[in-house]
N, C-alpha and C positions, 0 to 999 in steps of 0.2 A: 413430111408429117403434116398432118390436116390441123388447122388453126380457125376457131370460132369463139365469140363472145360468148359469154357465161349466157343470154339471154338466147341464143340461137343453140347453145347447148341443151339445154334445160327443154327447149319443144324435140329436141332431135336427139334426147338419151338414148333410146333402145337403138336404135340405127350404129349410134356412137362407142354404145359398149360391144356390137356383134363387130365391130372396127377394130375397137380392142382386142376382142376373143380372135380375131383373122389377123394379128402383130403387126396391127400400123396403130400407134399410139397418138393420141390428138390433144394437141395443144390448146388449152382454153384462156383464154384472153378477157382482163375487163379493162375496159378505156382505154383499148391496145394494147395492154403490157400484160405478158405470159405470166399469169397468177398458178398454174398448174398444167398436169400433163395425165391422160385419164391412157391407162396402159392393162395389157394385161394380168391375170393373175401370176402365170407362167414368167411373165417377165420382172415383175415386183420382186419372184421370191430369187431368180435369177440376181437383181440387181441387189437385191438386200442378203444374200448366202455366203458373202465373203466379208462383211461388214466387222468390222470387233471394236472394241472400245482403244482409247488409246491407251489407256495402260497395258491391256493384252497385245499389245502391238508393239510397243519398247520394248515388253517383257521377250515375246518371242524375238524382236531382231537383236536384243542383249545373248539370247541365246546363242542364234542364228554363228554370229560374231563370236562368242565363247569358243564355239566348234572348230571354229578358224584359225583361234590363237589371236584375236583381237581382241584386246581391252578398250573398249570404249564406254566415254563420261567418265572415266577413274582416274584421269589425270586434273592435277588443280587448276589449269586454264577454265576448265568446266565449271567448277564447283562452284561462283559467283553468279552463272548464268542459271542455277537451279531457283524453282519456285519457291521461297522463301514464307508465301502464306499459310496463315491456319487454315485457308478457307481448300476441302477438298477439292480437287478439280471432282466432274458432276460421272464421268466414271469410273470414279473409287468411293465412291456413297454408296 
């Protein structure tokens, strides 16, 4: 992966984004340290298409595990370890 500072990025965008569009994604660095990664479209939607929230993701693998004949989190060793706050976790808002 090709790696520049945000200042040699910024003269050398259009080169950088046809670098993008040809799937070699480029690492952009300020003061050395990888602040981002400038990628494809194609590969953006690739890496974000399987993404779900964690509730859609316990919900499905509660499923998952139903089908199985596994009960899991229903036993009371669990139930201590459950989130106890008012406050939602940010996806169930």
């Amino acid at each position: 992966m090709a790696e520049m500072s945000i200042a040699e990025a910024k003269s050398r965008f259009a080169e950088l984004v046809h670098q993008a569009e040809a799937g070699q994604p480029v690492r952009i660095t300020r003061r050395g340290r990888a602040v981002a990664v400038l990628v494809s479209e194609a590969d953006y939607v690739r890496l974000n298409a399987g993404r779900v929230g964690l509730l859609a993701y316990t919900q499905a693998w509660r499923a998952e595990a139903a089908q199985a004949g596994l009960a899991l989190l229903e036993t009371p060793d669990w139930a201590d370890l459950r989130d106890q706050s008012e406050r939602p976790a940010p996806d169930l808002a």
